[in-house]
N, C-alpha and C positions, 0 to 999 in steps of 0.2 A: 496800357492795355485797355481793348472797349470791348464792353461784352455789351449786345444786341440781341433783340428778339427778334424771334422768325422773320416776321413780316417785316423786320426792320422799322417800323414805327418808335421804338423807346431803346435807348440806349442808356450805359454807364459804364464811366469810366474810373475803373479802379485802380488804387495806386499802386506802382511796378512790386513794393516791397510786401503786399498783400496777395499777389499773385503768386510770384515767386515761391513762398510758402505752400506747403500741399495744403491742399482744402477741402472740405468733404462737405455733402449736401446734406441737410437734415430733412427729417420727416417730423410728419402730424401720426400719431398713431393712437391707440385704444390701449388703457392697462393692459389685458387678456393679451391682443396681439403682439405686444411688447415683451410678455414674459417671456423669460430665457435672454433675452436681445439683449446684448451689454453696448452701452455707446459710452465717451467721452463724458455728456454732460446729457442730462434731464431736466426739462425745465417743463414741469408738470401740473395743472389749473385742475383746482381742486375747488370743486364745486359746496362741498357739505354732504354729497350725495353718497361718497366713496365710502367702501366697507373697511376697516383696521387690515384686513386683507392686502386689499387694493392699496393703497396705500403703502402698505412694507412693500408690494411687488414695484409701485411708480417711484420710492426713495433708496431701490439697491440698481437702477437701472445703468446709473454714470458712475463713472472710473473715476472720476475727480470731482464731479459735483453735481448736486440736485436738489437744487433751491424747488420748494413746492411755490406755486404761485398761489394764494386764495384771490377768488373771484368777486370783484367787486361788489356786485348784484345780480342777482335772483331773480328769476321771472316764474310766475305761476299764474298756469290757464287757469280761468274764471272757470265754476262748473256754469254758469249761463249764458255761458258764449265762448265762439273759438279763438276769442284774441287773449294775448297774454299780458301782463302788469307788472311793471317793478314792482319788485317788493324791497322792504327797507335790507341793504347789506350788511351783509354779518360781520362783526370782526373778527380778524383769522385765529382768533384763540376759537370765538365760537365753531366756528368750523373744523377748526381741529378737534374740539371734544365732543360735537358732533359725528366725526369721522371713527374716533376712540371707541365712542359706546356700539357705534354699528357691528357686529358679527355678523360674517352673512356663512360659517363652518354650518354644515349639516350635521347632526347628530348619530 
């Protein structure tokens, strides 16, 4: 089987036994947008930013699995200019217990 883009410039060819099987397209989507939405699997990039919320809502999203990804590194605008800079990466413990202490419930 070959599947091609429109314009036929780039093709690939995938194997019969890969086809053959039903397959389903994935998406890019946003925690908020996603709640409710159940799919197969999550595979979810977590920043450090997410709230204990967000969170429970990105690891009940797959039926059978939803490995969180943490993000390698960080970028934060300078306040004296509009470019951005690595900042050193967190390891995913940090970022999980930075995601833990987050609440963002209103009272």
């Amino acid at each position: 089987m070959r599947a091609a883009r429109k314009p036929g410039r780039f093709s690939v060819r995938l194997p019969a036994d890969y086809v053959h099987n039903p397959t389903g397209l994935g998406y890019a989507s946003t925690i908020h947008a996603a709640q409710g939405v159940p799919a197969d699997t999550m595979h979810g990039l977590l920043s450090g930013q997410e709230s204990r919320q967000q969170l429970y809502t990105m690891l009940t999203r797959g039926r059978t699995a939803n490995p969180p990804l943490p993000t390698s590194r960080r970028r934060r605008r300078s306040a004296h200019c509009h470019s951005t800079r690595a900042v050193a990466p967190s390891i995913p413990t940090e970022i999980l217990q930075q995601i833990l202490a987050r609440d963002d419930t209103t009272a």
